[in-house]
N, C-alpha and C positions, 0 to 999 in steps of 0.2 A: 504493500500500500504506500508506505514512507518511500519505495523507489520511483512507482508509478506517479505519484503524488510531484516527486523532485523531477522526473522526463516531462509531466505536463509546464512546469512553471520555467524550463528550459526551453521549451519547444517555443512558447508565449513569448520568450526573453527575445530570443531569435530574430522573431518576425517585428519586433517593438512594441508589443502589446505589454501591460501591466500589469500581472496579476495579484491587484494591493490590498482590493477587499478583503475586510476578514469576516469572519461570522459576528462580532460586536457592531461592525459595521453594517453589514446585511440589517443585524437585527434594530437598528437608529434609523433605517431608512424606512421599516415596513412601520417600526411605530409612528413615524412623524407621519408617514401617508395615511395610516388608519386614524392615527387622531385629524388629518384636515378632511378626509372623507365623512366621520361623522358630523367634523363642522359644516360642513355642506347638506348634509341630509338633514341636521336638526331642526331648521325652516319646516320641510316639508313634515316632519314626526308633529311640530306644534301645532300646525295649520289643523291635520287630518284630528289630533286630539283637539284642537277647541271645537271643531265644528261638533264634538258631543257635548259639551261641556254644558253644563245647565245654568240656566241664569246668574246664581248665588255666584259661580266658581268663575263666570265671565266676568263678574264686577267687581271677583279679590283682588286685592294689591297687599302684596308683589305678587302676580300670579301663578299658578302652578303649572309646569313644566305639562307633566301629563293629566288627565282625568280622573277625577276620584270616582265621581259616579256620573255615571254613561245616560245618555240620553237622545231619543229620537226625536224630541219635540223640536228642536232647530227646525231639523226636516220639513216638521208638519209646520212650523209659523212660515218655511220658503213656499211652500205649498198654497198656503193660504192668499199668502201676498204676490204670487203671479194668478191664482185664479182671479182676484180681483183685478189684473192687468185687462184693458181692453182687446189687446191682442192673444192669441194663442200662442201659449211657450214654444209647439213644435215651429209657430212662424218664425223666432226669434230664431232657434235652432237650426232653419235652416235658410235663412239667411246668413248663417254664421258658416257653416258647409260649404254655400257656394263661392262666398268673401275669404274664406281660406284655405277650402282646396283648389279653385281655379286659381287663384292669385297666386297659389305657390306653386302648380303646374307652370303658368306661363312665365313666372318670373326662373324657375330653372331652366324651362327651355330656353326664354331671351337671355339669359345669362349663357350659358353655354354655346349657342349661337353666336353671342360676340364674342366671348373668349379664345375662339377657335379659329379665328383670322389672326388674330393680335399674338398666339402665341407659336401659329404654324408658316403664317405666311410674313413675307415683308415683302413693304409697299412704305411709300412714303408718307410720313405723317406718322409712322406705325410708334416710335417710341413719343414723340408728344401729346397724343392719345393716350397712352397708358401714364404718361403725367398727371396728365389731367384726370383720371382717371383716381389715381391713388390721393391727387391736392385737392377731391372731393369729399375723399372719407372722411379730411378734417372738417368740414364743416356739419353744423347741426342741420336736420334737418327743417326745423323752425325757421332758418332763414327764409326758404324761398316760399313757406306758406302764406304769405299776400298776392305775389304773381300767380303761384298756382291758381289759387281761388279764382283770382281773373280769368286765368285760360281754363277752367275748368265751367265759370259759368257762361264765357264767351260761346262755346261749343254746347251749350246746354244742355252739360252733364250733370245738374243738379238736381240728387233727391235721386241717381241713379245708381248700380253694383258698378259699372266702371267711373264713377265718379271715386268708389272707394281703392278700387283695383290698381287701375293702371296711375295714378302717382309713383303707388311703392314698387311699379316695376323697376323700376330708374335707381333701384340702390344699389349702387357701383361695388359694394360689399362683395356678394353673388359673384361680379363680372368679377375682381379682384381675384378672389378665391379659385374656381372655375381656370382663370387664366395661368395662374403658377403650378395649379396641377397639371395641366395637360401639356406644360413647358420639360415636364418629366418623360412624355412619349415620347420614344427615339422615333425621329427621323426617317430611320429605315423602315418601320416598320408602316409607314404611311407609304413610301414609294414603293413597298411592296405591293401596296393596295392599290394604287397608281396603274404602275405595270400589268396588276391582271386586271385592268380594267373597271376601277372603282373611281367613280365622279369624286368632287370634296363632299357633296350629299351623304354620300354609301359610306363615303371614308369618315365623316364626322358619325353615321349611325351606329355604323357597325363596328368600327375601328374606336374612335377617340371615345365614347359613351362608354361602353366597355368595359375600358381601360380606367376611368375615370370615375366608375359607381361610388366608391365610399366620397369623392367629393360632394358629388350630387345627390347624393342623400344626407348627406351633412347638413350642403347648402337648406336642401328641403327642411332638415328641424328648425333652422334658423328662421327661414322664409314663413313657414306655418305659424310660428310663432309671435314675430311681426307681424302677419296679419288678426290673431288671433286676439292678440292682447291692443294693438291698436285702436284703441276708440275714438283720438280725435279725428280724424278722416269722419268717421260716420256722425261724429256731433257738431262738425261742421257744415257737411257737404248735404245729410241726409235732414229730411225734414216728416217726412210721413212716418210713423210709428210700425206701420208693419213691414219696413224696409230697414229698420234695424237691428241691428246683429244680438245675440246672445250678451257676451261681455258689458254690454252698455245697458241692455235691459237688467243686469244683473247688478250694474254697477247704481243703477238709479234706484235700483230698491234697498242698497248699503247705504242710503241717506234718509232712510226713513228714522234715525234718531233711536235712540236708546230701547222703546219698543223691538225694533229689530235687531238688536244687538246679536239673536241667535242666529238670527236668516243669516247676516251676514257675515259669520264666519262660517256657513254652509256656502258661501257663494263666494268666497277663498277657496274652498276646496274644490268644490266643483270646476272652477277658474286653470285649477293647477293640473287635472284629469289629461284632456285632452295633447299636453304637450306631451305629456309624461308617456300616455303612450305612443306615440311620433319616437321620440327616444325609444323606449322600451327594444322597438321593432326594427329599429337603425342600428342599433348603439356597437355591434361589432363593427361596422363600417366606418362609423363614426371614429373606432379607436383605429383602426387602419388608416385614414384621415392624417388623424395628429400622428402619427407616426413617421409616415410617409413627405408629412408637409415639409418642403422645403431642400428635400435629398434626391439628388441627380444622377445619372450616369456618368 
């Protein structure tokens, strides 16, 4: 063992590799990542415990971490307080459906649609475009909401789904991401696709998409989730009650005042559902993503 043990950390030596870790060390990295992993999960452990929580244990200070005694009645007062909505919940819900699954179909297709010139072809213009491109991430979003508005009710998109939609297609995020991934597809393997006879169409469907899944599913938890949580878009743009989404009708019954104190830690949890499982069903893609980001041939 002690020979085999001494040819491994020789063989390592050789080629320049280090082999410094020790097990004290192993064992300082898995704890520090297990203690910032529960710090990350314990948001979501509070959320799902208040939304039992019973009146009494909502309005303790300092409040208790988890539930002492469980309770369904949140449930029943969310219940009661959309039935009194003049619209129906499934309208809200699926308004909510089509404002976030179409919009995060079309925003990964348009993103990867630009991505794929900018990172396979050159043409002129091609690196000040991606300036421009990366000198937008720094700005907020809130800038350009006055012009929008304008061209938004110029085109008399107001009180419409692509009133809500197609703004956030335009988040350079998406194209950014998209683009450094598919800067990792060699070369060749596109003129192979060339050579038998593959358009840039077939070469981007078949070839670069491919190749490229765990970004594009990435991109998709980010995009879904933008649109998902989103509400100023629809409380500015949208004006009729049964053209608004889920999250806002949810979020307007969180203002109903101390009465609702239980609703509206049901309507936290509910809130947090939908991304969670977006992740749930990505999340190996996801960590192939972060892996992969950034590293060339």
């Amino acid at each position: 063992m002690v020979k085999a043990r001494r040819g491994f950390n020789i063989r390592y030596q050789k080629i320049g590799v280090r082999a410094t870790r020790s097990r004290a060390g192993n064992f300082t990295v898995a704890f520090f990542l297990i203690l910032l992993a529960l710090f990350m999960v314990f948001p979501m452990v509070y959320t799902v415990s208040t939304a039992f929580k019973p009146m009494g244990e909502l309005l303790k200070f300092p409040p208790d971490f988890f539930v002492r005694n469980p309770t369904l009645q949140n449930f029943s007062n969310l219940s009661n307080a959309i039935a009194n909505s003049t619209v129906p919940f499934s309208r809200y819900a699926f308004n909510s459906i089509i404002v976030s699954g179409l919009g995060t179909a079309l925003h990964v297709l348009l993103a990867s649609l630009a991505a794929f010139p900018l990172a396979k072809h050159k043409f002129p213009g091609r690196h000040f475009l991606f300036m421009m491109i990366v000198l937008s991430l720094m700005f907020s979003p809130a800038v350009v909401q006055v012009p929008q508005y304008l061209q938004i009710a110029s085109f008399g998109w107001l009180d419409t789904y692509q009133a809500i939609i197609i703004p956030m297609l335009i988040n350079t995020l998406g194209l950014y991401l998209m683009k450094q991934f598919m800067e990792q597809i060699n070369d060749a393997v596109l003129e192979a696709a060339r050579i038998d006879g593959a358009g840039e169409w077939a070469a981007w469907w078949y070839v670069v998409m491919p190749a490229v899944k765990p970004a594009y599913l990435t991109l998709t938890i980010f995009a879904f989730r933008d649109f998902w949580n989103n509400i100023g878009p629809v409380m500015m743009y949208i004006t009729s009650e049964n053209k608004k989404t889920l999250p806002l009708a949810l979020t307007n019954i969180m203002q109903g005042g101390l009465p609702r104190l239980g609703a509206t830690a049901v309507v936290g949890l509910i809130l947090m559902i939908p991304p969670i499982i977006i992740f749930l069903i990505t999340q190996s893609n996801v960590i192939e993503t972060m892996k992969s980001s950034g590293m060339k041939d």
